[in-house]
N, C-alpha and C positions, 0 to 999 in steps of 0.2 A: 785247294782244287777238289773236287767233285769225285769221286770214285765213281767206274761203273763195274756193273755184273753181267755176263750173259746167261740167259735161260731160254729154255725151249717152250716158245711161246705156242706154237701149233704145229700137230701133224697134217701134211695137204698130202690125201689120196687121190693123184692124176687119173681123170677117167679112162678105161678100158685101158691101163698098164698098169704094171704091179712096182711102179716107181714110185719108193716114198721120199718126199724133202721132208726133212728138217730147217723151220727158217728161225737163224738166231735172232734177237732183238736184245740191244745194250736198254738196260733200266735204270734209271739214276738211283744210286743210294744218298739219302742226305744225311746231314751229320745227325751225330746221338742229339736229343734233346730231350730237358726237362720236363714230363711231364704231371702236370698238379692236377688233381680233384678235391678241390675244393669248394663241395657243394655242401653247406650247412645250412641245413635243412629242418625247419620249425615248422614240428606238428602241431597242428592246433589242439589246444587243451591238454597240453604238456610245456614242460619248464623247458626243455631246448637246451638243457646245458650242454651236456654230453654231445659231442661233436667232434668228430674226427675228417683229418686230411690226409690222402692218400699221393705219396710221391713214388715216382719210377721214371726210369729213361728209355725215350724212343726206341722202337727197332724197325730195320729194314722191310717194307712192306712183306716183299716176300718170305721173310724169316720163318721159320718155326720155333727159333729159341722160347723159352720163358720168358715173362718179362723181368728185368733186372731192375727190383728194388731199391729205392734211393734210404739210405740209411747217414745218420750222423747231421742230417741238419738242423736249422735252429729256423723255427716256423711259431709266428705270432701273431696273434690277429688285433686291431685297436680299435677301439670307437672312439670317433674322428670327433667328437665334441667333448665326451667327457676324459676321456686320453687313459681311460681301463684299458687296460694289454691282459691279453690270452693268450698265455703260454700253452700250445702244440708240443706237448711229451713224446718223443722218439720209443715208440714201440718195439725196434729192433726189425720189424719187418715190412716195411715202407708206408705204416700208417703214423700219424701223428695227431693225440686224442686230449683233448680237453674237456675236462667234466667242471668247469665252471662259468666257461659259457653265458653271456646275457642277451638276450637276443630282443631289438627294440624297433617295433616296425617303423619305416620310415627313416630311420637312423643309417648313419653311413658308418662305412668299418672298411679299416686299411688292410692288407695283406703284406707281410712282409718277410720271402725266405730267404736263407743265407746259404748255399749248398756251393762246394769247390771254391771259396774264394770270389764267388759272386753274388749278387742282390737282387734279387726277383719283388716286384713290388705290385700292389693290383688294387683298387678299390673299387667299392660296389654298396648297394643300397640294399636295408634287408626290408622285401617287397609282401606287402598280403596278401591275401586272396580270400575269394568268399567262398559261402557254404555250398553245398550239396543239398538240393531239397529233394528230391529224390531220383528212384535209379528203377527202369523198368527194361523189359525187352521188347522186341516187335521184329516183325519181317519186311514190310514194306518200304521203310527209307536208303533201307542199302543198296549197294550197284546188283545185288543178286536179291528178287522180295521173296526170293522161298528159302534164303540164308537166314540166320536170327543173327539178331543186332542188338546191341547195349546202347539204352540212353541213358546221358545224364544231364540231370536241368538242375541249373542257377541262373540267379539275377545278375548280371553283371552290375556294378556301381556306376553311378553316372559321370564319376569324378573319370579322367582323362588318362589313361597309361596302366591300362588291366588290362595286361597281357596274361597268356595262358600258356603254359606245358602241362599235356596229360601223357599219363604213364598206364597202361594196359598190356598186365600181367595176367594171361592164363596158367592156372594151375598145371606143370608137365611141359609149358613149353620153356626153349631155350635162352629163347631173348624176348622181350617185351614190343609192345606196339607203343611207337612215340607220336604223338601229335602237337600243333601248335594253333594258338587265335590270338589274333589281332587285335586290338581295342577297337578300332577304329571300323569293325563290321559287328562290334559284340555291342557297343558301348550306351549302358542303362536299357537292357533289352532282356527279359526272362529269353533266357536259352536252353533247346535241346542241343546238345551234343550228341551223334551215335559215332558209335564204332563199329566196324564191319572186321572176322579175316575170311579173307577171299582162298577159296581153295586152291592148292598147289599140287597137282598130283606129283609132279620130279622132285620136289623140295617135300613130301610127305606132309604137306599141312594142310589140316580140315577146317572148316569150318565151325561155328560154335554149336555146339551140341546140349541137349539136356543134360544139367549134371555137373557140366562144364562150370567148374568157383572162376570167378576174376580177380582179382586185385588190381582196385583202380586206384591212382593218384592225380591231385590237383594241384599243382605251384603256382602262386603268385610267381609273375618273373619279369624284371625288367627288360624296358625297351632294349638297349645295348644286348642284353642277353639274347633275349627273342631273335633278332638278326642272325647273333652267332648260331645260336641250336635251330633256325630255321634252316640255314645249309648245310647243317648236318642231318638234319632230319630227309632233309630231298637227295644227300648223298649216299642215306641209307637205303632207299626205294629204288635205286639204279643197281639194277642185275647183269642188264643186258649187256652183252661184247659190241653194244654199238649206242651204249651209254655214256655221256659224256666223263670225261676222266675224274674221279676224285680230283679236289687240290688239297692239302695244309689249309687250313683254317685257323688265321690266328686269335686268343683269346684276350684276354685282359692283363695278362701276367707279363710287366716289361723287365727287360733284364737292365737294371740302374748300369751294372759296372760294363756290362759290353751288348750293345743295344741288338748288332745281327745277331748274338747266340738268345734267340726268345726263346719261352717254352710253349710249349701246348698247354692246353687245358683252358680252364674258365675259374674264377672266385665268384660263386654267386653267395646268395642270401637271399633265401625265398621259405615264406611261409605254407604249410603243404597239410590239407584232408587227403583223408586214406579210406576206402571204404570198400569191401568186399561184395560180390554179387555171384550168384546159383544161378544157372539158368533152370528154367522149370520145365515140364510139358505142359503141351498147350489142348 
């Protein structure tokens, strides 16, 4: 059964009296769960060996704790045609790192973890992605045209199932900007992509500035994937107290030996450019 918490969800200042309520509200806490990251992730024009998975377990949304490290399991990855296994070496501090690693596009590779006397199993395809032909700024295409904006242009391939995660890292900030594309609005079409950030004066975020370095990234990512990180992506853009609720998102990772205790997270395999960008004066 379900544990709950109370917390003090708002203070309501009654007009013209100096009455304050407190109104409780019960939050569900749900049980611990396994969480995996297991995102191995093939730069282009590099060997891809080296590839590490990160385990830990759930905590209560509201928590402040740390997150508590999964240590002592036994995590292996296989390619499903030629039956090579990749031993995931127990770091001690809840990553698990293999420096020998083959990474074969198009090739499918199983996931398989052992953690408390259970089996977490996941499989996924390792997906390409194409080039970066170049990367400019401009002010015009964003929701604000006197903000400066980053483009980036590729060809998409004409073949069926080029899906996209872009990753948009400013230098100084906390957390990254995530995006996603579709095949199916890209497909055999040279593409601008831009990026915008929109200023926030409460949350202290500017817009892009001269000076301002990026780091951008492209993943090839499968269909099943793109579903997943597409509602994570629109649950990350909800701020507002009148935004629909987060839910649990579940990933690819099923538990063999007791099917309700799943874990979170995703197994992907996506091939990924990396490219840096200065904005300049104009």
């Amino acid at each position: 059964m379900k544990t709950f918490k109370k917390i003090i969800l708002a203070i309501i200042v009654i007009a013209f009296t100096s009455c304050v309520d407190v109104v409780d509200v019960e939050v569900q806490d749900g049980p611990t769960r396994l969480v995996v990251e297991a995102s191995l992730n093939w730069e282009k024009e590099t060997a891809g060996n080296e590839q590490t998975i990160r385990l830990s377990e759930s905590s209560p949304f509201f928590s402040t704790d740390t997150v508590t490290e999964v240590t002592g399991a036994s995590v292996v990855v296989t390619n499903d045609t030629s039956g090579d296994e990749f031993v995931f070496a127990d770091q001690g501090n809840g990553e698990y790192l293999s420096t020998t690693f083959e990474p074969v596009l198009g090739q499918s590779y199983s996931l398989r973890i052992e953690h408390n006397g259970e089996v977490y199993t996941a499989s996924e395809t390792m997906t390409p992605v194409t080039d970066i032909t170049d990367i400019f700024q401009k002010r015009e295409e964003g929701f604000n045209d006197e903000e400066l904006e980053v483009h980036i242009v590729f060809t998409d391939p004409e073949e069926e199932g080029n899906n996209y995660l872009f990753k948009f890292q400013r230098e100084g900030d906390l957390l990254p900007g995530l995006e996603v594309g579709e095949d199916r609005f890209l497909n055999g079409n040279e593409i601008d992509w831009w990026y915008e950030i929109e200023e926030d004066e409460d949350e202290n975020i500017e817009p892009f500035q001269p000076g301002d370095i990026l780091q951008i990234e492209m993943y090839g990512i499968s269909r099943p994937y793109y579903d997943y990180i597409k509602i994570l992506v629109e649950q990350l853009g909800g701020t507002s107290l009148f935004d629909s609720t987060p839910v649990a998102v579940k990933g690819n990772c099923i538990n063999e030996t007791n099917p309700e205790n799943y874990a979170f997270g995703y197994f992907r395999l996506t091939q990924v450019v990396k490219a840096s960008y200065t904005f300049v004066e104009e």
